[in-house]
NUGU-610994 format. One record per atom (N, C-alpha, C): x, y, z; residue in three letters; atom name. Coordinates in pm, 1 decimal. Layout:
NUGU-610994
<r x="X" y="Y" z="Z" code="ALA" site="CA"/>
...
END
This chain:
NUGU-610994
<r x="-14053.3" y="4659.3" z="-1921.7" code="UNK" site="N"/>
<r x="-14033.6" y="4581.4" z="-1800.3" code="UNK" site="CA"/>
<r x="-13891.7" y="4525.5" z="-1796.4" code="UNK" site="C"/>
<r x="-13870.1" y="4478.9" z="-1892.5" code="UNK" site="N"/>
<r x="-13727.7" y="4406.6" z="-1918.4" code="UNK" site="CA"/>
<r x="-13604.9" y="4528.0" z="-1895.0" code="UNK" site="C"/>
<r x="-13597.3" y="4598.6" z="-1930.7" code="UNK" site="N"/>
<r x="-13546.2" y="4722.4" z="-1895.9" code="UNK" site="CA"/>
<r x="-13524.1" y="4782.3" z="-1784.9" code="UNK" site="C"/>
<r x="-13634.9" y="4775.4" z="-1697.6" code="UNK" site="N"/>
<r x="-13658.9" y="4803.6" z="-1562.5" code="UNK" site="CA"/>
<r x="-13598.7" y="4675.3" z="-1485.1" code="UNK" site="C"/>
<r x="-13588.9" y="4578.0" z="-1522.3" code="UNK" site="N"/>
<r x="-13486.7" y="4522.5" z="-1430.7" code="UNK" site="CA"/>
<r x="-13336.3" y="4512.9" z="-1448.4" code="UNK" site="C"/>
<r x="-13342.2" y="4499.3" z="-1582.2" code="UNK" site="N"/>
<r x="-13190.4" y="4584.9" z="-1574.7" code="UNK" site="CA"/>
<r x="-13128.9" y="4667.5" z="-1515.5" code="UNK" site="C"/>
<r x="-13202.2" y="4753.8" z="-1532.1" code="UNK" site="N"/>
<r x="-13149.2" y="4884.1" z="-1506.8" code="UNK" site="CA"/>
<r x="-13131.5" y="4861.1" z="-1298.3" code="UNK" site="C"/>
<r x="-13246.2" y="4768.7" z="-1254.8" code="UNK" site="N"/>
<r x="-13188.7" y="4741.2" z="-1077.8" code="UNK" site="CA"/>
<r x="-13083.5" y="4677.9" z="-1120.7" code="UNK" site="C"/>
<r x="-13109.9" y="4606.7" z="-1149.1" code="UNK" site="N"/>
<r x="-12975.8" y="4470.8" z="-1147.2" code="UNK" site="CA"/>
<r x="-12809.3" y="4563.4" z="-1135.7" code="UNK" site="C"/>
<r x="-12845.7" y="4661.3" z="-1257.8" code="UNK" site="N"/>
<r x="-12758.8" y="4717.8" z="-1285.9" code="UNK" site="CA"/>
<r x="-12721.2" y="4791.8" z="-1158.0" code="UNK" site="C"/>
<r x="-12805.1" y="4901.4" z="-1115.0" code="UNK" site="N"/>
<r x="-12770.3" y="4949.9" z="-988.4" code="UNK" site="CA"/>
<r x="-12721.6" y="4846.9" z="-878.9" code="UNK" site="C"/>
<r x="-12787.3" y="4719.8" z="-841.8" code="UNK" site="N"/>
<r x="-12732.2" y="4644.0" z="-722.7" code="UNK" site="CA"/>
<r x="-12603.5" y="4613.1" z="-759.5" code="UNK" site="C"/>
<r x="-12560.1" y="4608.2" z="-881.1" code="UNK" site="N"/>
<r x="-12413.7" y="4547.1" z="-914.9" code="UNK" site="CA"/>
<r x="-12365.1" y="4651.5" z="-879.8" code="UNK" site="C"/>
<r x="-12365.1" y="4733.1" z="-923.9" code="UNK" site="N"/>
<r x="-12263.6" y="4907.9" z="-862.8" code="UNK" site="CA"/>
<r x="-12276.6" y="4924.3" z="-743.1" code="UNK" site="C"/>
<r x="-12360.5" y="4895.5" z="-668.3" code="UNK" site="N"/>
<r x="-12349.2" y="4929.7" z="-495.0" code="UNK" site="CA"/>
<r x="-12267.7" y="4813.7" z="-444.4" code="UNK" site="C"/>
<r x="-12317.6" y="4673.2" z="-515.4" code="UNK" site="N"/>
<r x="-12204.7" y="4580.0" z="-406.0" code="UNK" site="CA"/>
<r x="-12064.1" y="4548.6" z="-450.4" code="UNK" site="C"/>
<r x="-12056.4" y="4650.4" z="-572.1" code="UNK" site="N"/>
<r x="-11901.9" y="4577.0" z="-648.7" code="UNK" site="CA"/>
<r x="-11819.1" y="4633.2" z="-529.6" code="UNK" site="C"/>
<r x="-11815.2" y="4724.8" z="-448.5" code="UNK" site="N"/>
<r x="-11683.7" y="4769.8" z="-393.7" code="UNK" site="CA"/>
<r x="-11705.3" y="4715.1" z="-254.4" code="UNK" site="C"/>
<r x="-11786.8" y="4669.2" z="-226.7" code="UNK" site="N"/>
<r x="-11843.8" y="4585.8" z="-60.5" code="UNK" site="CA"/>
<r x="-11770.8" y="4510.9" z="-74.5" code="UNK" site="C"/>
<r x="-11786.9" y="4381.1" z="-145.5" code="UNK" site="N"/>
<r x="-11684.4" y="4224.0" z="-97.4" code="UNK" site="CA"/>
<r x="-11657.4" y="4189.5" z="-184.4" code="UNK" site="C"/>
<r x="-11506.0" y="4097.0" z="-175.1" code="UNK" site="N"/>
<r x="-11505.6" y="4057.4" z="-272.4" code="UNK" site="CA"/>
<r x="-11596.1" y="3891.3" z="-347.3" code="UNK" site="C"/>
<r x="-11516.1" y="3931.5" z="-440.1" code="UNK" site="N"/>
<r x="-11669.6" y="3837.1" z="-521.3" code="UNK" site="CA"/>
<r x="-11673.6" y="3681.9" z="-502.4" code="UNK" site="C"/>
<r x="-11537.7" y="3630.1" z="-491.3" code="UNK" site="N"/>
<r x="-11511.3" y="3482.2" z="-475.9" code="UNK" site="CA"/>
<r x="-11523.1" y="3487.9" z="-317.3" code="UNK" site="C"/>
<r x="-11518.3" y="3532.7" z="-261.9" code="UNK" site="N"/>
<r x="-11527.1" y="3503.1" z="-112.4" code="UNK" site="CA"/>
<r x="-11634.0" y="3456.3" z="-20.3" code="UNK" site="C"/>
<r x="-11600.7" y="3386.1" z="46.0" code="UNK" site="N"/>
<r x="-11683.1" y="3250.6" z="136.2" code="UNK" site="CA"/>
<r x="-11788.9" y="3333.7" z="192.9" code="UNK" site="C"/>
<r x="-11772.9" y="3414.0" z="306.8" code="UNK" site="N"/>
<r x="-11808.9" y="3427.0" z="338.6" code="UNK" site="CA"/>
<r x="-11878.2" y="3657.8" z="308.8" code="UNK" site="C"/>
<r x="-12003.6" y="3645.0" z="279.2" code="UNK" site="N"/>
<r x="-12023.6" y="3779.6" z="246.3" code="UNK" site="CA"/>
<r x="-12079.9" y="3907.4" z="374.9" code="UNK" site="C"/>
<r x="-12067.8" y="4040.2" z="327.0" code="UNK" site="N"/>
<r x="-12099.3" y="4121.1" z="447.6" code="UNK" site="CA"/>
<r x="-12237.1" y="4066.2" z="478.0" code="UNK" site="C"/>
<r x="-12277.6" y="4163.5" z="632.0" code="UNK" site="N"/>
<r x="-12410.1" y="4070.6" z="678.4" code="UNK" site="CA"/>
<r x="-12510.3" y="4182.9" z="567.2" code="UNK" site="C"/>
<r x="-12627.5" y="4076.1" z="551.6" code="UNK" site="N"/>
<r x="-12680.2" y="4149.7" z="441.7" code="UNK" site="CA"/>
<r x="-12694.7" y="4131.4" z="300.8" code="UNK" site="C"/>
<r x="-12557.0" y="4089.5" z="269.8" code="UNK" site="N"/>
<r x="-12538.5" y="4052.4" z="123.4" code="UNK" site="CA"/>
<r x="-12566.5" y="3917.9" z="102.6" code="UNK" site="C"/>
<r x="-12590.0" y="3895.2" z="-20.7" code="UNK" site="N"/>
<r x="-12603.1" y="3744.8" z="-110.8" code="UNK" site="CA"/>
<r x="-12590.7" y="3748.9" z="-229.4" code="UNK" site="C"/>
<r x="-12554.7" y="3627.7" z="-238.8" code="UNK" site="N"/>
<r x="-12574.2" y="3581.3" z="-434.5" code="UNK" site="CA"/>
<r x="-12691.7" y="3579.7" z="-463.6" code="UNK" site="C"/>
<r x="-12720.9" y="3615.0" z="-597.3" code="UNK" site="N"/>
<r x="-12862.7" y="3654.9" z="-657.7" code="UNK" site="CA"/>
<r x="-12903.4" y="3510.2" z="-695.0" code="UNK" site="C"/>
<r x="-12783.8" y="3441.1" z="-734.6" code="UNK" site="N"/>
<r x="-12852.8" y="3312.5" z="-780.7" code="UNK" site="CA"/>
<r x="-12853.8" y="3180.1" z="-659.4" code="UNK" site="C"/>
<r x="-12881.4" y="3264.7" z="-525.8" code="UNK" site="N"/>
<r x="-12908.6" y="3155.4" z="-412.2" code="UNK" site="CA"/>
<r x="-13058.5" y="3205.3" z="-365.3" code="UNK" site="C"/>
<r x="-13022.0" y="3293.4" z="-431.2" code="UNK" site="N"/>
<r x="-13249.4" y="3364.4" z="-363.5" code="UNK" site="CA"/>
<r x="-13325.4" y="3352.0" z="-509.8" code="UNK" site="C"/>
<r x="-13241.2" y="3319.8" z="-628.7" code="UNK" site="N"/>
<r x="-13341.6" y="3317.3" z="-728.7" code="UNK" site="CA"/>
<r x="-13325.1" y="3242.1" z="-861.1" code="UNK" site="C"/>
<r x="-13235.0" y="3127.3" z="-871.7" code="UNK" site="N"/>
<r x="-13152.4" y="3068.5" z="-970.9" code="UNK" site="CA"/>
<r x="-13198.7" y="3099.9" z="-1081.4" code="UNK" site="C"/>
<r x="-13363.6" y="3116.1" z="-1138.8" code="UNK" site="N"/>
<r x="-13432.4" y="3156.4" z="-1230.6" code="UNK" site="CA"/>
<r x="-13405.3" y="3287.7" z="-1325.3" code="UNK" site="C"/>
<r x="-13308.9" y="3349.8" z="-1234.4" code="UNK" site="N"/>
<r x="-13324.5" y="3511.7" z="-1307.9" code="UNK" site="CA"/>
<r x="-13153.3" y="3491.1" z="-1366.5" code="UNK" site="C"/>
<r x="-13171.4" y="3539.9" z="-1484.1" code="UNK" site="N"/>
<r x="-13082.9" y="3527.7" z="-1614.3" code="UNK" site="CA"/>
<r x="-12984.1" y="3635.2" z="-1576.8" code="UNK" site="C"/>
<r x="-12835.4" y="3585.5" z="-1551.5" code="UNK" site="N"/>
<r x="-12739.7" y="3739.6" z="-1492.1" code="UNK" site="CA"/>
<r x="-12591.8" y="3711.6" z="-1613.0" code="UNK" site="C"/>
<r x="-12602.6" y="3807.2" z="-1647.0" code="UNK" site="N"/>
<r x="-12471.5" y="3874.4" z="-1763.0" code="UNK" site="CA"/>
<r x="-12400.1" y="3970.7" z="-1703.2" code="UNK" site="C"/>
<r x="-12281.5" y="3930.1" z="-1649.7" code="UNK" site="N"/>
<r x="-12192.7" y="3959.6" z="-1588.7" code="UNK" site="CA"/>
<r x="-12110.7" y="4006.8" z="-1663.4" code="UNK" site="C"/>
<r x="-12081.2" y="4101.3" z="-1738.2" code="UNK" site="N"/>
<r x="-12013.5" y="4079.0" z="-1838.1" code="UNK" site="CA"/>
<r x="-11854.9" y="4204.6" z="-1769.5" code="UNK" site="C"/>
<r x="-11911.9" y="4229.7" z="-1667.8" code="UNK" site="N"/>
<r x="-11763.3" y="4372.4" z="-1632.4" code="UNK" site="CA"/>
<r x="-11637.3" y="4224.7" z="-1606.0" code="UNK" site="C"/>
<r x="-11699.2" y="4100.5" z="-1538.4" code="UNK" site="N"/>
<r x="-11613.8" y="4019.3" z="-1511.9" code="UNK" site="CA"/>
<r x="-11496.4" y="3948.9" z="-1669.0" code="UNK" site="C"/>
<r x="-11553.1" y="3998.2" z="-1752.2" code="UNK" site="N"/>
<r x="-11508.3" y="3935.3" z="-1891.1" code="UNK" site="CA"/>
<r x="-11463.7" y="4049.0" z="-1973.5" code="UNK" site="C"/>
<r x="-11384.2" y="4040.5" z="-2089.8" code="UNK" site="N"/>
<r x="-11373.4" y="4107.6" z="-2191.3" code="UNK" site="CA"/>
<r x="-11494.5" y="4196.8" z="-2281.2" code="UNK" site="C"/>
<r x="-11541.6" y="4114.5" z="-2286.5" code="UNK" site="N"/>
<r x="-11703.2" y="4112.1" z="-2368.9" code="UNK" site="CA"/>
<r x="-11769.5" y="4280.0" z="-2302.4" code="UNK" site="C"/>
<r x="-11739.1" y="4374.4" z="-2276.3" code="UNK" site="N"/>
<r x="-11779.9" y="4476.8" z="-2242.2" code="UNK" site="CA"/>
<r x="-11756.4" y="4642.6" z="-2305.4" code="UNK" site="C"/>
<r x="-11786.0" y="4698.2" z="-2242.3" code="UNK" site="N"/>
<r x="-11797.8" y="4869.2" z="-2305.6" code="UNK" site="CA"/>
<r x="-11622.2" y="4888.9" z="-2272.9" code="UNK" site="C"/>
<r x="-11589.2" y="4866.5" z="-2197.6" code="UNK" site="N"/>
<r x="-11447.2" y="4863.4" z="-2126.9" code="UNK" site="CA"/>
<r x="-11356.0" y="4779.4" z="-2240.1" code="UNK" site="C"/>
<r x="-11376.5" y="4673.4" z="-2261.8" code="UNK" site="N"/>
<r x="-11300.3" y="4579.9" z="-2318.3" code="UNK" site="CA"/>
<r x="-11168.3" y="4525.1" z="-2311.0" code="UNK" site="C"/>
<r x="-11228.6" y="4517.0" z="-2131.5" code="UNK" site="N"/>
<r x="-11132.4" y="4455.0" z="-2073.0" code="UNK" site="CA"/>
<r x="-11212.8" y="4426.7" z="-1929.8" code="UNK" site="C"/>
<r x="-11165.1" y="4329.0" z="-1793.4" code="UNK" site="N"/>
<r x="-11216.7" y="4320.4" z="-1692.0" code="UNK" site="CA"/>
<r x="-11178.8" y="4441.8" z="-1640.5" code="UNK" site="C"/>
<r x="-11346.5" y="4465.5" z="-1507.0" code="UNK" site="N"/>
<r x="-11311.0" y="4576.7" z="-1473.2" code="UNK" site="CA"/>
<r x="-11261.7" y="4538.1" z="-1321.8" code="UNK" site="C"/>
<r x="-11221.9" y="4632.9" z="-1279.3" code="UNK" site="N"/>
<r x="-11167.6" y="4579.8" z="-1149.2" code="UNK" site="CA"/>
<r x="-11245.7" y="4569.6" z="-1058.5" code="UNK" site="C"/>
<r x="-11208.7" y="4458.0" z="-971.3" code="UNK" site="N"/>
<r x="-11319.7" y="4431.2" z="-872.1" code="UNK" site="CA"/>
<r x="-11431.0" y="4352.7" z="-910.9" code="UNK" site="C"/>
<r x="-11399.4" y="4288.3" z="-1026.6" code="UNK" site="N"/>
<r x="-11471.2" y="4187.8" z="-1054.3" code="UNK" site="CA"/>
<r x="-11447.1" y="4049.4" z="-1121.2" code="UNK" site="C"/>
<r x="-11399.3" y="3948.5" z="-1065.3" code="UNK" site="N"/>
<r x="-11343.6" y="3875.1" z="-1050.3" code="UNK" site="CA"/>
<r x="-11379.4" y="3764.2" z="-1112.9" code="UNK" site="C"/>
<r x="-11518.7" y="3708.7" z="-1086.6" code="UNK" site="N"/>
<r x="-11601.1" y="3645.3" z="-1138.5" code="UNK" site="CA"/>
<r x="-11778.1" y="3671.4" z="-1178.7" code="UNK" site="C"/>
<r x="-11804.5" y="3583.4" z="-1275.5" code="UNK" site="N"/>
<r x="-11970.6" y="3678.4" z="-1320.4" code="UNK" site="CA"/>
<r x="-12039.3" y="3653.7" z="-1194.1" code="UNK" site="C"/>
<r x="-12079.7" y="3701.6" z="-1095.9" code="UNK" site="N"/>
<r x="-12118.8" y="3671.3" z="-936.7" code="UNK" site="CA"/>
<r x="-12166.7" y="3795.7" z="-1012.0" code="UNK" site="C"/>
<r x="-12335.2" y="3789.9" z="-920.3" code="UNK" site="N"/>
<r x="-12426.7" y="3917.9" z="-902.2" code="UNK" site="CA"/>
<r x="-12438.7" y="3921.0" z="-747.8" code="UNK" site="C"/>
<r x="-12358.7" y="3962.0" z="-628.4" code="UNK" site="N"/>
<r x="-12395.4" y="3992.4" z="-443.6" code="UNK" site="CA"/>
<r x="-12443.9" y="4127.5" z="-478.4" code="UNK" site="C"/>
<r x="-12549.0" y="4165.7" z="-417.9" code="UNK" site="N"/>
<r x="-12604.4" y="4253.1" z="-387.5" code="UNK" site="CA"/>
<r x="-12710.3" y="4201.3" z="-229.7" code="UNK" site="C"/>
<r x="-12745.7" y="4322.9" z="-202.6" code="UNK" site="N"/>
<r x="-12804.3" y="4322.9" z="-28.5" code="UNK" site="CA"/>
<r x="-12947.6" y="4221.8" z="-71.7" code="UNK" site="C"/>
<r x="-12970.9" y="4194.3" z="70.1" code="UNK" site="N"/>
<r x="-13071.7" y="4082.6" z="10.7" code="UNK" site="CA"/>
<r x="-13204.5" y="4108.1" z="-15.9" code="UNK" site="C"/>
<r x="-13237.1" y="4231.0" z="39.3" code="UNK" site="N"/>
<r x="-13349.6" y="4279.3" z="12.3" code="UNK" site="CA"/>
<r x="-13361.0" y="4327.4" z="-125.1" code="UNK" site="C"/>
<r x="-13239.9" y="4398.2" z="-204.6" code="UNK" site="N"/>
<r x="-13260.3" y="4393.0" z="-329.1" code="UNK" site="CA"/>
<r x="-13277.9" y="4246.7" z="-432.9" code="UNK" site="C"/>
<r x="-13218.5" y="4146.9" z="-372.7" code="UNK" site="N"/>
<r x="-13240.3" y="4025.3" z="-415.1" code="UNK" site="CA"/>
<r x="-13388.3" y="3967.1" z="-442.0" code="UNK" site="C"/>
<r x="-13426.9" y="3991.5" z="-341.9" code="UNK" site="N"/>
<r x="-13573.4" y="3914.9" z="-281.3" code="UNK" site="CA"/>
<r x="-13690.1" y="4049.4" z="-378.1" code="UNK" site="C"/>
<r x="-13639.1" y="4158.4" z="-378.5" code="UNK" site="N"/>
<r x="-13739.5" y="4248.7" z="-518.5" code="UNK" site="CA"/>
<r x="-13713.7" y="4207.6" z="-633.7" code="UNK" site="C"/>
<r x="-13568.7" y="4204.1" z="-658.2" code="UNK" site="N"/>
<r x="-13572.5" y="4120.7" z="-795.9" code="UNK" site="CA"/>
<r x="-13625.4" y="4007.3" z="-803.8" code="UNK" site="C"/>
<r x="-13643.7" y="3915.4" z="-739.8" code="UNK" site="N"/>
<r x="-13687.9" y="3746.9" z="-755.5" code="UNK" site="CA"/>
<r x="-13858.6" y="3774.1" z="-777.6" code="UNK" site="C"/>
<r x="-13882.5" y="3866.1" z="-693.8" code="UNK" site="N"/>
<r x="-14066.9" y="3904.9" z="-680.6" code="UNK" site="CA"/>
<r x="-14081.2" y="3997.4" z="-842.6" code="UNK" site="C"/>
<r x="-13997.2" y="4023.8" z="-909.0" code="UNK" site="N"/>
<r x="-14023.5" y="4091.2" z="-1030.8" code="UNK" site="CA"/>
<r x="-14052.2" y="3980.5" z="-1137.9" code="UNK" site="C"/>
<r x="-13934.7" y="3895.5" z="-1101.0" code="UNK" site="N"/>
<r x="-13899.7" y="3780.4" z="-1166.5" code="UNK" site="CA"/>
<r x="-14038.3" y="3645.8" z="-1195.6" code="UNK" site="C"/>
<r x="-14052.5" y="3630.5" z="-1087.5" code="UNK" site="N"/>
<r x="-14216.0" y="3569.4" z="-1011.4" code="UNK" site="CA"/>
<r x="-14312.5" y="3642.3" z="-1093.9" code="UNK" site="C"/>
<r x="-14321.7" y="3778.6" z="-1121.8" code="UNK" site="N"/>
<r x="-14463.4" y="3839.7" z="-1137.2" code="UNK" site="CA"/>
<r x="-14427.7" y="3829.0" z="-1324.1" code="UNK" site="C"/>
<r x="-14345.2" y="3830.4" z="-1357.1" code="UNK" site="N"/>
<r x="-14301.9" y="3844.3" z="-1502.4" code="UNK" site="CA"/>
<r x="-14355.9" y="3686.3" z="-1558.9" code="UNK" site="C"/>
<r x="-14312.8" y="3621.7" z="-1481.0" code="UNK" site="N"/>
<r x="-14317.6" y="3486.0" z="-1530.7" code="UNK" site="CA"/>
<r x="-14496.0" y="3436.0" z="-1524.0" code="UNK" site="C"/>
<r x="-14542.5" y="3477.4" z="-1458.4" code="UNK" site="N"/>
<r x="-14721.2" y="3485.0" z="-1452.4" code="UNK" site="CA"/>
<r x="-14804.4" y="3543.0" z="-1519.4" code="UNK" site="C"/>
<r x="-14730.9" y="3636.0" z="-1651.5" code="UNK" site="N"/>
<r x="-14763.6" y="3731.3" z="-1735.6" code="UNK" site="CA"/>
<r x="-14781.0" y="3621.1" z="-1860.1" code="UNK" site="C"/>
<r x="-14900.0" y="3603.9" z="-1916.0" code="UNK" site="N"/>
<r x="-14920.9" y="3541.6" z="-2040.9" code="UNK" site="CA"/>
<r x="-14820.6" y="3621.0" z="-2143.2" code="UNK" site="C"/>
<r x="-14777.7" y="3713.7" z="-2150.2" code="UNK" site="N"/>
<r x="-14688.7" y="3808.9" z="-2265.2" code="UNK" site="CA"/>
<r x="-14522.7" y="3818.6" z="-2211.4" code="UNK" site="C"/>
<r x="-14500.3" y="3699.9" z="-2098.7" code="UNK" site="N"/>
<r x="-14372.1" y="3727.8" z="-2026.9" code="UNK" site="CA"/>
<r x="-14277.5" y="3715.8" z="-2193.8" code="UNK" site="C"/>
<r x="-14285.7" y="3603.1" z="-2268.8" code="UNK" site="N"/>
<r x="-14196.0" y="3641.3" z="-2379.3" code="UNK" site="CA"/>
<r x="-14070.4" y="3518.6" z="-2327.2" code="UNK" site="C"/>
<r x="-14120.2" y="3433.7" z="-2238.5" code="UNK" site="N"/>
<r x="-13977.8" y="3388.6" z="-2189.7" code="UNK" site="CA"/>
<r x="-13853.3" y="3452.4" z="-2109.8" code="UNK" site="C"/>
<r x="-13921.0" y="3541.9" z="-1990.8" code="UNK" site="N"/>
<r x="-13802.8" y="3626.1" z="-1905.6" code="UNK" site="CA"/>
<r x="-13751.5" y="3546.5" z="-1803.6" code="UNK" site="C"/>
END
């Protein structure tokens, strides 16, 4: 399970890295911050930092910000929700 959201997370970060940029006020229609639809869900940003496969920032990423479209938001938060109702969640 834990895996499986990665692995979205991972995809929503690759579709919205080249949409907007990341510090910016105002986002395309559609998009949001992950942690305004779901503060609960744990995001490692790490292309924004050194700390990566790269080992170095990658471009186009400015700060650890997760925008992705909001409908991918609102599946992740409902994964997030159903994980956390799981006697075996493990602390996700």
């Amino acid at each position: 399970m834990r895996q499986a959201i990665q692995r979205i997370a991972f995809c929503a970060l690759l579709s919205a890295a080249d949409t907007a940029p990341v510090l910016s006020a105002d986002l395309p229609a559609g998009f949001v911050r992950l942690a305004d639809i779901d503060p609960t869900i744990r995001q490692d940003v790490r292309y924004a930092r050194t700390d990566n496969f790269l080992r170095r920032k990658a471009a186009g990423y400015d700060a650890p910000v997760c925008i992705l479209t909001g409908r991918a938001a609102e599946a992740l938060s409902g994964v997030q929700k159903a994980c956390r109702q799981r006697p075996d969640a493990g602390g996700l």
